[in-house]
C-alpha positions in Angstrom: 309.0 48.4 -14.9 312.9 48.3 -15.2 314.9 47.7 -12.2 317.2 49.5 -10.6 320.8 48.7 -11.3 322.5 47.3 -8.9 325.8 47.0 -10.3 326.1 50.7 -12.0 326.1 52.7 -9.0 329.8 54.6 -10.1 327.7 56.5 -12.8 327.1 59.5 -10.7 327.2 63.1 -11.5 330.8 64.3 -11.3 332.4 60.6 -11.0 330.3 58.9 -8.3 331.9 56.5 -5.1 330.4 53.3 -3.8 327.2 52.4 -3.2 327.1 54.1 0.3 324.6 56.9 -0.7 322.1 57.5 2.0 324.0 57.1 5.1 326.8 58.7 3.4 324.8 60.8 0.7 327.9 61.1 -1.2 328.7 64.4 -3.3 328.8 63.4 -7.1 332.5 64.3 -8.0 334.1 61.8 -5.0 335.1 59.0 -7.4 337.0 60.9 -10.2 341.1 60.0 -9.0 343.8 62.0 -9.9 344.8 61.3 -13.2 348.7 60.9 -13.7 351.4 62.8 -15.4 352.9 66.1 -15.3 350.4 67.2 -19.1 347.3 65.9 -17.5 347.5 67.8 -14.2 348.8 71.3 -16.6 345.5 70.7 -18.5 343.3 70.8 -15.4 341.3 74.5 -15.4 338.9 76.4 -16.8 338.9 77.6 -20.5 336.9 80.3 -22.4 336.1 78.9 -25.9 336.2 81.1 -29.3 332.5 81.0 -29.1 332.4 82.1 -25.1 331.4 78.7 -24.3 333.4 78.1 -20.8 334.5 74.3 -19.7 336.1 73.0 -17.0 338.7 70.3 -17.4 339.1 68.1 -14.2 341.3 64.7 -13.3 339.5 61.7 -13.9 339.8 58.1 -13.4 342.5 55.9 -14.4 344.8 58.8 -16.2 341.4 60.3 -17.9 340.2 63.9 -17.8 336.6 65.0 -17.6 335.4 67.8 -18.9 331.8 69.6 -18.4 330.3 73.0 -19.7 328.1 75.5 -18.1 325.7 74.3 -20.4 325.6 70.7 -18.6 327.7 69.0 -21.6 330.5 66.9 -20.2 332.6 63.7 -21.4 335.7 61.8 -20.7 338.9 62.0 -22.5 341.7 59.7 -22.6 345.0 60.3 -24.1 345.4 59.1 -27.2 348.9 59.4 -28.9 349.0 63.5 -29.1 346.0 64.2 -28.2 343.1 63.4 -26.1 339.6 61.2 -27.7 336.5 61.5 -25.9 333.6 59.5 -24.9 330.2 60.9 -24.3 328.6 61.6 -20.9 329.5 58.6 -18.5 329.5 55.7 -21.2 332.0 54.5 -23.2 330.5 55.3 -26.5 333.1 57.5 -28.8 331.6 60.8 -29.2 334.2 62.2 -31.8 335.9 64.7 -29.9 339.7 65.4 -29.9 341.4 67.8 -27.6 345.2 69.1 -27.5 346.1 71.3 -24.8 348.7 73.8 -25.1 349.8 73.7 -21.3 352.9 76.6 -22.2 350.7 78.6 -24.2 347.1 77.8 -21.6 345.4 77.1 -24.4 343.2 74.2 -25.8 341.7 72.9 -29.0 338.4 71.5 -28.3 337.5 70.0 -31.4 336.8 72.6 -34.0 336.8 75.5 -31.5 339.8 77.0 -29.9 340.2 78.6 -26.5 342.1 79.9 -23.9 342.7 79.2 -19.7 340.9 81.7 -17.3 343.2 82.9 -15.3 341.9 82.5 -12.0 343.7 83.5 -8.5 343.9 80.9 -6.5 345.1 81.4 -2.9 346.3 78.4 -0.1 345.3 78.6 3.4 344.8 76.7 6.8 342.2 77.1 9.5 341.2 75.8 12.6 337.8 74.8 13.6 338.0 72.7 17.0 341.3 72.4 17.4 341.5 71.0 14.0 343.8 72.2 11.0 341.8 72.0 7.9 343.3 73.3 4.4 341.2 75.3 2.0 341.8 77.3 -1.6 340.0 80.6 -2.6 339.3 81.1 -5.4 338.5 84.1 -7.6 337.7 85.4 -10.9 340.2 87.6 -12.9 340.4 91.3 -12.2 339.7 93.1 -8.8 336.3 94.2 -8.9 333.8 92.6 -6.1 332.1 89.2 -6.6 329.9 86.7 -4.7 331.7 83.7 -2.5 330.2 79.9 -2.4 331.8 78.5 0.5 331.8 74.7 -1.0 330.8 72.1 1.6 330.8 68.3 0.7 328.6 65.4 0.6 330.1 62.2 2.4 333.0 61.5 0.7 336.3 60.6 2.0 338.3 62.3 -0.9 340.1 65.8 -1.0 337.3 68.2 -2.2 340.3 70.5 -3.0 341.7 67.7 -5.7 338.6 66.5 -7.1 335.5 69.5 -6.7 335.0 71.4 -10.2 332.8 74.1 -8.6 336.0 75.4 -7.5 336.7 76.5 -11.3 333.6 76.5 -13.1 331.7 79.4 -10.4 335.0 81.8 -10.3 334.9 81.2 -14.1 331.3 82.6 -14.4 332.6 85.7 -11.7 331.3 84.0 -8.6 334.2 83.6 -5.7 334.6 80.0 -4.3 336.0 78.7 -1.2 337.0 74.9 -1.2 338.2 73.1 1.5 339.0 69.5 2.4 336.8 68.2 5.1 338.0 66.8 9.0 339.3 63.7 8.1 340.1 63.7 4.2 342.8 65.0 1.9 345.3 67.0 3.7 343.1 68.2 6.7 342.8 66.5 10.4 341.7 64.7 12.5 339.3 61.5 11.3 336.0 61.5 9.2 333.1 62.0 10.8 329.2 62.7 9.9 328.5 64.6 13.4 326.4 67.1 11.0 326.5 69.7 13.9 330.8 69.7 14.1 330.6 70.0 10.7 328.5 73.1 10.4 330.7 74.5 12.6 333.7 73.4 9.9 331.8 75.3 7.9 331.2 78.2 9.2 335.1 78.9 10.5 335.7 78.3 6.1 333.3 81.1 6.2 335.1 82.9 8.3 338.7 82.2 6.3 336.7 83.3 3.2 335.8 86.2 4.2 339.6 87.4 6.0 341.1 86.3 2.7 339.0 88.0 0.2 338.9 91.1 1.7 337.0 93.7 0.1 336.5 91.8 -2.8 333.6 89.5 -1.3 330.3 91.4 -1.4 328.0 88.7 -0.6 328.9 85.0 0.8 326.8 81.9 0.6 327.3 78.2 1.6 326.3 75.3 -0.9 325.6 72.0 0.4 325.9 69.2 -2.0 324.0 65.6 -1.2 324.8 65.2 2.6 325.6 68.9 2.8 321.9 69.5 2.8 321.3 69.0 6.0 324.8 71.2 7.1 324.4 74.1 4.8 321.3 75.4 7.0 323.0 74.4 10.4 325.8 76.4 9.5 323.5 79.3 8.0 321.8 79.5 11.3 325.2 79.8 13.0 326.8 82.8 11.2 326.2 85.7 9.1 325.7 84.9 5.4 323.9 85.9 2.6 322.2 82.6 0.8 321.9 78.9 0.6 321.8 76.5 -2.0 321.5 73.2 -1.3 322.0 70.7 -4.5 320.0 67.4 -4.0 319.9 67.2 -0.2 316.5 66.0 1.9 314.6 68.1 4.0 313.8 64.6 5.7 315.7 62.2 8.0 318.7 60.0 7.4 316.5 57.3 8.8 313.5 58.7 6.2 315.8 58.9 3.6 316.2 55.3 3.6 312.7 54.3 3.9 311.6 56.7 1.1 314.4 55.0 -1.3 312.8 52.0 -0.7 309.5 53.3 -1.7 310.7 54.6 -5.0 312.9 51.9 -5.9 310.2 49.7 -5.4 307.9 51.4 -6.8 309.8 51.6 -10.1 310.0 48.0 -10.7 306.6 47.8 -10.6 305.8 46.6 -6.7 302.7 47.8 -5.3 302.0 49.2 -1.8 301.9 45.8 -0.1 305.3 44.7 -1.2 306.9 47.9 -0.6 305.4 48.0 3.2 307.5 44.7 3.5 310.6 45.9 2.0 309.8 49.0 4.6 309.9 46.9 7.8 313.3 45.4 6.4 314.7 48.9 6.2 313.3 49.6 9.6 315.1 46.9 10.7 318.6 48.2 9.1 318.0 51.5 10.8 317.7 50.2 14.3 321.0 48.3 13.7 322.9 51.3 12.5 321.2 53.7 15.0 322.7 51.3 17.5 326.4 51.1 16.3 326.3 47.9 14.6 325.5 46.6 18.5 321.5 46.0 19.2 318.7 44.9 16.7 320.5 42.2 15.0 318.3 39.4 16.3 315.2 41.4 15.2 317.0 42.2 12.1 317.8 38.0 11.4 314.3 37.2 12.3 312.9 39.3 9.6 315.3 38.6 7.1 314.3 35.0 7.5 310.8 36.1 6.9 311.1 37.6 4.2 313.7 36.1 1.9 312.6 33.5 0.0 310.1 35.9 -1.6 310.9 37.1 -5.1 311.3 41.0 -4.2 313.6 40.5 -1.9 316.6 40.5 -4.0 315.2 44.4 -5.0 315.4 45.5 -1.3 318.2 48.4 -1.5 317.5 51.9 -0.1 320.5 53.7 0.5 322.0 51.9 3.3 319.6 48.9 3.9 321.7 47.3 1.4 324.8 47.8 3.0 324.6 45.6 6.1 321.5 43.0 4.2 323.9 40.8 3.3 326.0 40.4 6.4 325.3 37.7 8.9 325.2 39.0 12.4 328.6 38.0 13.5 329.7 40.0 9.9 327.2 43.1 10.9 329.6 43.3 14.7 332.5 43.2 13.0 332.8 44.4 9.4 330.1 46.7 10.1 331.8 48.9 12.4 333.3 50.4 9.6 330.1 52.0 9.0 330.2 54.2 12.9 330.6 57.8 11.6 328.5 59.1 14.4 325.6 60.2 11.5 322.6 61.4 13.4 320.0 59.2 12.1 317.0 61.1 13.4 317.8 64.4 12.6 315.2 66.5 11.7 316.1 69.5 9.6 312.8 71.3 9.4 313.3 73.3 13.0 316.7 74.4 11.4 315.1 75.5 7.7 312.6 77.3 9.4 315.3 78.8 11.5 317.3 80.0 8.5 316.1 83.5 7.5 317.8 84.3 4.3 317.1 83.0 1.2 317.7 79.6 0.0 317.9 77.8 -3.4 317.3 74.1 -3.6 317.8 72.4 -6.4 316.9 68.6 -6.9 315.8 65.6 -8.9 312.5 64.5 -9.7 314.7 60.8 -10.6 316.4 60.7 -8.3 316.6 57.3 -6.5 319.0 57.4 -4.1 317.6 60.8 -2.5 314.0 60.3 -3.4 312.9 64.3 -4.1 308.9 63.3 -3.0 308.5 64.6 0.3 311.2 67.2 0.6 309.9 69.0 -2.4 306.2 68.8 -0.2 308.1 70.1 2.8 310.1 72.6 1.2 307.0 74.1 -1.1 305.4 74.2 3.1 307.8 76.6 3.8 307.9 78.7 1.3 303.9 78.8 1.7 304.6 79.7 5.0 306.4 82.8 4.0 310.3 81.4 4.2 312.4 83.1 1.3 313.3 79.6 -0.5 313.3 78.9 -4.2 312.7 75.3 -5.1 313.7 74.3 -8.6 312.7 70.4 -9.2 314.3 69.4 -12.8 312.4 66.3 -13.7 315.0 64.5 -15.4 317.7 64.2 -13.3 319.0 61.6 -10.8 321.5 62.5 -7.9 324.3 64.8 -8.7 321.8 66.7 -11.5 322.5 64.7 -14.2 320.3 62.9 -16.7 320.7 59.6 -17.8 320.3 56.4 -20.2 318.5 53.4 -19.5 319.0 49.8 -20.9 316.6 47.3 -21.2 317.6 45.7 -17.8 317.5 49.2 -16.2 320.7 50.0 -15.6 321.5 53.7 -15.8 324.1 55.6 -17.5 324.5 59.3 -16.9 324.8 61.2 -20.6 325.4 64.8 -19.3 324.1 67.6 -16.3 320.6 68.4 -16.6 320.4 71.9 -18.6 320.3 75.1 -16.8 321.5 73.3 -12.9 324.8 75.5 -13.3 323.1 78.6 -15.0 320.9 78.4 -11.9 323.6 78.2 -8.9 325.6 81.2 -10.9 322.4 83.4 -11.1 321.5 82.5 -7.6 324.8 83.3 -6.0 324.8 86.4 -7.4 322.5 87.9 -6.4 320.5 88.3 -10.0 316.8 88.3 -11.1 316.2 84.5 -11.8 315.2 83.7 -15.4 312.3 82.3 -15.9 313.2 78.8 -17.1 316.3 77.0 -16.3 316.1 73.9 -18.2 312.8 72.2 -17.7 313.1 72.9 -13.9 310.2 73.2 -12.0 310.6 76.4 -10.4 308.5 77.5 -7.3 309.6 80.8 -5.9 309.4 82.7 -3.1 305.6 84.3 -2.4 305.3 87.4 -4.3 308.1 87.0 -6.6 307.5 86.2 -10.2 
């Protein structure tokens, strides 16, 4: 079976961050960095293409742009001379594309089509949510007419979702409001970073708030959507206010501390280890757990003693999981100190099913059937539970896709490299936020809906 790469880890969706996935379950577009000069940053929008096609155009890493359709198509491009060339998906292979941008005229040649910027309304604001000034943007499409509102939330990342989120452009684009804000602790907000889930559901729901003041009566309906990490916050914050629909994009309907122990399991699994091995690798993430549960302060001596059980055998270099990894290495004196860095008060044990059964309108959640760092197993069983039970949730399960929704490559020593979003994830959150009659494919998803609806 191939292995899981161990040194690809910044191939994630939207521009991935460290390897700090589970315990952070970072939101896909965290890595991208601003890229420099005055015509890169005039670039950055949405365009309509001569054949209706809408892209986004967003900062990338290292001076690049990335762009991505609605259709799941994206690439980098780097400036070339006067233009920009472009590479396909996340690799570095040349895919042929060149790209001028016109930034005094909003327009853009994207290869052999033409197009033009949308010209989307975007409005600055503060709130307050605990005594803490957090900064936000809203969004809108063109025109006056009513429209849906996403109220963005975030994965883990430490990064200015107001920078760096694309959903900000490409939902208003496709006439669906969105409400972007940088989290406690990052970009130009306050306070520090935390993963206290339930303070930030309650961020979350005075953005709600703030959306709603700001767009007047041009918000009809208002939703939250909780990437990665924002799975389990989404429905927290739904059961706390008055909204209309969820959609939660790759989160768990399982524990931090399962989370870990199921990524294990998979990883495992797909290098071939049977049930015996993985049971081993299990009781080494178990380990990990009771070590971070504990603030980097109890466990360690269980932790060394079955480390030194274990590690001379030849799977052991393949323990990961999505935060076992992160303190494996460490000697104990490494795990008191450096490993405080790692305290973000995350609620290891938190069970989200009370709150998803709590939740009463609908939800959408959208997920990966390859998707290693958030194994999809049992929240998919959980979440097609509830809907059994009579909850109002849609579960779409594209089989393809990895964390973030995008597909991917794999080399002959397993490394993956992501090549584009899975077809129909966008199509899908647009359709959903809207209120609208779901189609009845979105890619290859496998959609189970609500009981009685077809």
């Amino acid at each position: 079976m191939p292995a899981i790469d161990r040194t690809n880890r910044s191939r994630y969706a939207i521009g991935r961050q460290s390897a700090l996935a589970a315990l952070l379950a970072i939101a896909p577009w965290t890595a991208s960095m601003p890229a420099a000069g005055a015509e890169a940053d005039c670039s950055v929008g949405a365009y309509r293409l001569s054949d209706s096609a809408i892209i986004d155009v967003a900062t990338g890493a290292e001076g690049a742009l990335r762009w991505r359709s609605l259709d799941g198509e994206s690439g980098e491009l780097k400036r070339d001379g006067d233009h920009w060339t472009g590479t396909a998906g996340w690799s570095e292979r040349p895919d042929g594309l060149q790209v001028r941008f016109d930034c005094a005229a909003d327009s853009v040649r994207f290869g052999k089509r033409t197009g033009r910027r949308v010209a989307l309304e975007m409005h600055e604001t503060s709130f307050t949510s605990h005594g803490t000034r957090l900064v936000g943007r809203l969004v809108m499409p063109p025109g006056d007419g009513p429209v849906p509102i996403v109220v963005l939330l975030h994965g883990a990342e430490f990064t200015s979702a107001r920078d760096l989120n694309p959903l900000q452009r490409m939902l208003p684009a496709a006439g669906v409001g969105a409400f972007v804000y940088d989290k406690r602790g990052t970009g130009a907000s306050g306070d520090k970073y935390t993963q206290v889930f339930s303070l930030l559901a309650d961020d979350g729901v005075a953005a709600l708030a703030e959306a709603r003041r700001m767009a007047g009566p041009r918000g009809t309906r208002f939703g939250f959507q909780g990437p990665s990490q924002g799975g389990w916050i989404a429905p927290l914050a739904a059961t706390r206010s008055n909204i209309d629909f969820v959609i939660v994009s790759f989160g768990l309907a399982v524990s931090v501390a399962d989370e870990d122990r199921e990524a294990i399991a998979f990883q495992m699994g797909l290098k071939g280890y049977g049930p015996d091995v993985i049971a081993k690798a299990q009781e080494i993430g178990a380990a990990t757990t009771r070590v971070f549960e504990s603030g980097m302060q109890e466990g360690i001596e269980e932790l060394d003693a079955v480390r030194a059980r274990y590690q001379g055998e030849p799977w052991y270099k393949d323990v990961y999981g999505n935060y076992t990894h992160l303190i494996l290495a460490m000697t104990a004196d490494e795990i008191r100190t450096k490993g405080q860095a790692y305290r973000f008060g995350t609620p290891m044990r938190y069970d989200p099913m009370p709150t998803l059964r709590a939740v009463k309108v609908p939800q959408l959640w959208a997920i990966g059937g390859m998707d290693i760092d958030a194994p999809s197993g049992e929240t998919s069983r959980r979440i097609k539970t509830l809907i059994a039970e009579g909850q109002p949730i849609t579960l779409a399960v594209f089989p393809k896709a990895e964390h973030g929704m995008t597909e991917f490559e794999e080399s002959a020593d397993g490394k993956r490299t992501s090549t584009r979003y899975t077809p129909g994830y966008f199509r899908l959150l647009i359709d959903y936020a809207k209120g609208a009659k779901l189609a009845k494919s979105y890619g290859d998803a496998d959609i189970t809906r609500p009981s009685g609806v077809k």
